[in-house]
C-alpha positions as CSV (number, residue, x, y, z in Angstrom):
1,X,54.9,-4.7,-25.8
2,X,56.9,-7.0,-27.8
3,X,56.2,-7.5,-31.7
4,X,56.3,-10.8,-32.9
5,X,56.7,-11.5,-36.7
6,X,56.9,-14.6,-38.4
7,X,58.8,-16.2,-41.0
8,X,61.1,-14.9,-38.4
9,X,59.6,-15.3,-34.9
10,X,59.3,-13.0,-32.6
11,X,62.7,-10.9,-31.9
12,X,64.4,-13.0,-34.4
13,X,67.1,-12.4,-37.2
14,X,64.4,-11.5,-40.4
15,X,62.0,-8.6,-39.9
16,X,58.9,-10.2,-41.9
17,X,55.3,-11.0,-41.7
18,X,53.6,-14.4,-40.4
19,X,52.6,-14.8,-44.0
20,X,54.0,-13.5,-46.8
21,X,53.8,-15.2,-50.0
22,X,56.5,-15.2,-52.1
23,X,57.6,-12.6,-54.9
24,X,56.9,-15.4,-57.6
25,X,53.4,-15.2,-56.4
26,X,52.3,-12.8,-59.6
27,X,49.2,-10.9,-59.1
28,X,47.8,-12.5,-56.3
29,X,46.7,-10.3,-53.2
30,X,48.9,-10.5,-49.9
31,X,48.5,-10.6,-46.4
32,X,50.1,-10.8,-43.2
33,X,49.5,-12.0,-39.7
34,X,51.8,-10.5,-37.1
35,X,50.7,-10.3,-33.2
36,X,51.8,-8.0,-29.9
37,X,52.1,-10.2,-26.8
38,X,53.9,-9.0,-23.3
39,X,53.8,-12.7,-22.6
40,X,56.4,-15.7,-22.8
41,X,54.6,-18.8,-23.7
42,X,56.1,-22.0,-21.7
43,X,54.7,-25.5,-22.6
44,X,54.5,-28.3,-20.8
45,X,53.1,-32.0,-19.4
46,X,51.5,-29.6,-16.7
47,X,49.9,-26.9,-19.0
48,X,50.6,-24.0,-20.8
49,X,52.2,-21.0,-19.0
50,X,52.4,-17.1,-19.5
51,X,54.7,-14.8,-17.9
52,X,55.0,-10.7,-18.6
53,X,56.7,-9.1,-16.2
54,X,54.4,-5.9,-17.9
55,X,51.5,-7.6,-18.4
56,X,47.9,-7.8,-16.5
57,X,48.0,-10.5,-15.1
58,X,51.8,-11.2,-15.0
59,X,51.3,-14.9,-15.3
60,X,48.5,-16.9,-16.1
61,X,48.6,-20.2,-16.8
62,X,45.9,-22.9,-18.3
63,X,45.8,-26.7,-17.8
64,X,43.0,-29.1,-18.6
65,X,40.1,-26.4,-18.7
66,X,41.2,-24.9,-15.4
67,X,42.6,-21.0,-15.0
68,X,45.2,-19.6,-12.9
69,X,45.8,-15.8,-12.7
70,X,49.1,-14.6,-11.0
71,X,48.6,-18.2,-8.9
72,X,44.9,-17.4,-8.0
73,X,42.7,-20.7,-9.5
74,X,39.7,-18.4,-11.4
75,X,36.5,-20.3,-11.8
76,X,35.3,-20.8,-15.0
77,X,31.7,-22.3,-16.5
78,X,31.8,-25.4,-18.3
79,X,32.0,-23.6,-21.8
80,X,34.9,-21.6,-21.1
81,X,36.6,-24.7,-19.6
82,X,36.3,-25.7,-23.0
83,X,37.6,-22.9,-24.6
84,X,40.7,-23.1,-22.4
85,X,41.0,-26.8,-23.5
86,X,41.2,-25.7,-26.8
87,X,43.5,-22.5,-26.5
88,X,46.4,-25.1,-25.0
89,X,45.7,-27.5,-27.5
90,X,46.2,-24.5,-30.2
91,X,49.2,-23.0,-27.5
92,X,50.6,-26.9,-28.2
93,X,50.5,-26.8,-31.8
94,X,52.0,-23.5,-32.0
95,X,55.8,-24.5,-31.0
96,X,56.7,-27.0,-33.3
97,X,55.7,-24.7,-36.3
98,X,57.5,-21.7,-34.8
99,X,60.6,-23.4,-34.1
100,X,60.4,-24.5,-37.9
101,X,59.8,-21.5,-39.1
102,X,63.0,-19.9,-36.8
103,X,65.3,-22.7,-38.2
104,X,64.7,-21.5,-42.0
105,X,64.9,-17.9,-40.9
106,X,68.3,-18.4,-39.1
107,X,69.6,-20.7,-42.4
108,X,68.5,-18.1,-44.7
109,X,69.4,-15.0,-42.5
110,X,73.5,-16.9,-42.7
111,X,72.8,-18.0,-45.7
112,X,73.6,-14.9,-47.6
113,X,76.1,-13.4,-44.8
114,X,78.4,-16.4,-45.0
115,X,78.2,-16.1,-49.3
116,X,78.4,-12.5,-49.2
117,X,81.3,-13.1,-46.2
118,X,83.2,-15.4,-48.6
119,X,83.0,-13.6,-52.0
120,X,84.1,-10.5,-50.2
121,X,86.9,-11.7,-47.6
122,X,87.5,-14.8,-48.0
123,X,86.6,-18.3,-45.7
124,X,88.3,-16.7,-42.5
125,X,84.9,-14.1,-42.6
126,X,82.4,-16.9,-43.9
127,X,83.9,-19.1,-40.6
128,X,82.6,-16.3,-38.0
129,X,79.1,-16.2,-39.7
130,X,78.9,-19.8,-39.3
131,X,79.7,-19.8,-35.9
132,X,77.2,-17.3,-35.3
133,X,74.9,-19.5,-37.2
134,X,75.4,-22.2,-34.7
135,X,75.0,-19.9,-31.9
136,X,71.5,-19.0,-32.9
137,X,70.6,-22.6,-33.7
138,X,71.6,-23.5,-29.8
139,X,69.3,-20.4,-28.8
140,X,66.7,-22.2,-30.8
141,X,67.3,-25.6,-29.3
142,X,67.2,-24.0,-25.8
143,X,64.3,-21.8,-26.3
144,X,61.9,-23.7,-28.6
145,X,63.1,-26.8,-28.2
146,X,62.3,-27.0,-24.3
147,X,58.5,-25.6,-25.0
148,X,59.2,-21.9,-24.3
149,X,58.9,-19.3,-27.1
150,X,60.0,-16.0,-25.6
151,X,59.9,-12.5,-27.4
152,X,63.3,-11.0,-26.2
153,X,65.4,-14.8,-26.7
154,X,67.2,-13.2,-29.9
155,X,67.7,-10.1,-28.4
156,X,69.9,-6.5,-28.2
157,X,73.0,-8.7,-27.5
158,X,72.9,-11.4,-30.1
159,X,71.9,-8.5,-32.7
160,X,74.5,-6.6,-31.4
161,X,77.4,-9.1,-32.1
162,X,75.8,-9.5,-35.7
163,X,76.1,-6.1,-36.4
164,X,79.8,-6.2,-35.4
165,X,80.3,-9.0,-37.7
166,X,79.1,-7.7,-40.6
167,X,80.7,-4.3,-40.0
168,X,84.0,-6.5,-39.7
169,X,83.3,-7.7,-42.8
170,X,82.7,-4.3,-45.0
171,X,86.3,-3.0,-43.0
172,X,87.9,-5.7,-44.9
173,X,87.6,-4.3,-48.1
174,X,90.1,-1.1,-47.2
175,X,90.9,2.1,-49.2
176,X,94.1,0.8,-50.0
177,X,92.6,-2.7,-51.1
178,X,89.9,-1.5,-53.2
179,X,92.9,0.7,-55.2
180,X,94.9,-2.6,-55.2
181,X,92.1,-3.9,-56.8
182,X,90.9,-1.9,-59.2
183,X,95.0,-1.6,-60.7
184,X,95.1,-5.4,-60.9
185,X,91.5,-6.2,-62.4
186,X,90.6,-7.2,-59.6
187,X,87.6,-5.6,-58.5
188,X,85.8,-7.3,-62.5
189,X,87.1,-10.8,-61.1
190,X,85.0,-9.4,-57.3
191,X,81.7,-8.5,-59.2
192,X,81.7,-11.8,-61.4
193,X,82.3,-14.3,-57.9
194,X,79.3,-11.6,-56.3
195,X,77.2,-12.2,-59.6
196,X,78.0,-16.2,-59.0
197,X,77.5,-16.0,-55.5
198,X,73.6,-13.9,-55.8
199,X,72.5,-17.2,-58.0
200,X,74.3,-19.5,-56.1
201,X,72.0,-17.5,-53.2
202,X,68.7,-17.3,-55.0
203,X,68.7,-21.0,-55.7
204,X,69.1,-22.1,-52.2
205,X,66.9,-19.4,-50.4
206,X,64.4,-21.0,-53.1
207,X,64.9,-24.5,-52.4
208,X,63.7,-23.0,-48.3
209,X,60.6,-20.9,-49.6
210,X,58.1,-23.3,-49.4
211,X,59.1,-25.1,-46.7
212,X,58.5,-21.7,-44.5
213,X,55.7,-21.0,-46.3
214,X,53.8,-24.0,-45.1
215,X,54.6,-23.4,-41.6
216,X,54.1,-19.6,-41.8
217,X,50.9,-20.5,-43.0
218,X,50.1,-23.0,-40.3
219,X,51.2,-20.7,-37.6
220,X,49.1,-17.5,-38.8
221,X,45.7,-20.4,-38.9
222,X,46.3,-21.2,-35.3
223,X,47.1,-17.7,-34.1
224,X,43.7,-16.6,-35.5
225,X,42.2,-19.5,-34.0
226,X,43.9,-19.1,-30.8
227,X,42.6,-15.3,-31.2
228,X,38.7,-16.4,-31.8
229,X,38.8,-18.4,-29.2
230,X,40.2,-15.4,-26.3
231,X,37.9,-13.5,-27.7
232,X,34.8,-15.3,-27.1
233,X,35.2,-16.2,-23.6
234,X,33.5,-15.2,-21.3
235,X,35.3,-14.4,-18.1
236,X,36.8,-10.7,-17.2
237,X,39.2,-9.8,-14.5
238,X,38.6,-8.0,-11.8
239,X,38.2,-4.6,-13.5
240,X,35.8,-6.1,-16.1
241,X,38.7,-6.0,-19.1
242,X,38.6,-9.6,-20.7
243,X,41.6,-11.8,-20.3
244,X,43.8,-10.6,-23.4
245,X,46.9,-13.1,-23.9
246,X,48.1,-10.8,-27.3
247,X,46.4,-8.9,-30.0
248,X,46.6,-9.7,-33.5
249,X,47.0,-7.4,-36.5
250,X,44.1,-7.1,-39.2
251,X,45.4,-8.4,-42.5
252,X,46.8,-6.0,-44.8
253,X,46.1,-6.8,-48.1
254,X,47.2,-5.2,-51.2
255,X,47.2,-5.6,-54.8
256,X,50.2,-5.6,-57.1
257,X,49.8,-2.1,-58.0
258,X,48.9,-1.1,-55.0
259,X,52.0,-2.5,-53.4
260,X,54.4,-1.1,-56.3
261,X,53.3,2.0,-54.8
């Protein structure tokens, strides 16, 4: 069952939690929201759609109050038909904060690979981190920005030619190099660009901070919501289980000490 984890969406580049306030955020107590799904959402003018090719029911799909399993219209009384209306308007509203929140995790996530890329080998490095960039964003646009949020889009593969990249770039600095360097002075002029370049970093990942923030926090309200509301209805399937679209984590809170831990 896939994990999905926001600021970076589910299977993206960044590893962390729905909602994760920032380090600057003192003594205040953290939590996060993060959520298991075997589904693909698809959105739509027709409805909302779910497809997991491990899940029961492989597909279901919900439009205007009514309920398909695996293509088999269930009926529903009138106040589930209500909460379906207002799981797809929740489903609808989930998207466009998603795809936000995967657009400031891909320009952070290159962010640092293409300053660290440049202080380290130069522009010709910084140039295949970019183009990775722009091959992420097209996964975004393609994914997202059609109406489907799928856990596996950023997958093995696209991890994969990451990992090569950065390995690429950590070859670059050779045995023979880092001798070169260190007899030339070079490696104090390397840790002062570095030093430069970490600032340089800080600032902008700063300047994107609260603008994930807000939709990290938007997304983990209408998750909840969207969990409240599978959880009260009333139908079951056929083996009395009720219909379960994903499970979400209890928040885990922690004090500062606790955390320091």
């Amino acid at each position: 069952m896939p994990r999905l984890a926001a600021p970076l969406l589910a299977g993206l580049l960044i590893a962390a939690p729905v909602l994760a306030p920032s380090a600057a955020a003192s003594d205040a107590p953290t939590q996060d929201c993060n959520i298991e799904t075997p589904y693909a959402l698809r959105v739509d003018a027709a409805g909302i759609r779910l497809d997991g090719d491990d899940a029961r029911p492989r597909r279901v799909e919900i439009r205007d109050g009514a309920l398909w399993l695996d293509g088999a219209r269930r009926e529903v009384g009138a106040e589930d038909a209500a909460r379906l209306r207002a799981m797809e308007a929740q489903a609808r509203g989930l998207l466009p904060e998603v795809e936000a929140i995967a657009r400031e995790s891909v320009h952070i996530a290159f962010d640092a690979l293409e300053h660290t890329a440049r202080a380290l080998s130069g522009e010709r490095q910084a140039r295949g981190f970019r183009a990775l960039r722009e091959r992420a964003l097209v996964r975004i646009d393609e994914s997202l920005g059609r109406g489907t949020w799928d856990p596996d889009a950023f997958g093995e593969s696209f991890e994969a030619e990451i990992e090569a990249a950065a390995e690429s770039m950590a070859a670059g600095i050779t045995p023979a190099r880092a001798l070169w360097m260190a007899f030339t002075g070079g490696a104090g002029r390397l840790e002062r660009r570095m030093e430069k370049m970490e600032a340089q970093l800080e600032r902008d990942i700063a300047a994107r901070e609260g603008t994930l923030e807000t939709h990290a926090r938007a997304l983990c309200g209408r998750l909840r919501t969207l969990d409240a509301l599978q959880r009260s209805l009333d139908l079951r399937l056929d083996d009395g289980a009720p219909l379960r679209l994903f499970e979400i984590d209890p928040p885990r809170i922690a004090d500062a000490g606790t955390a320091a831990r």
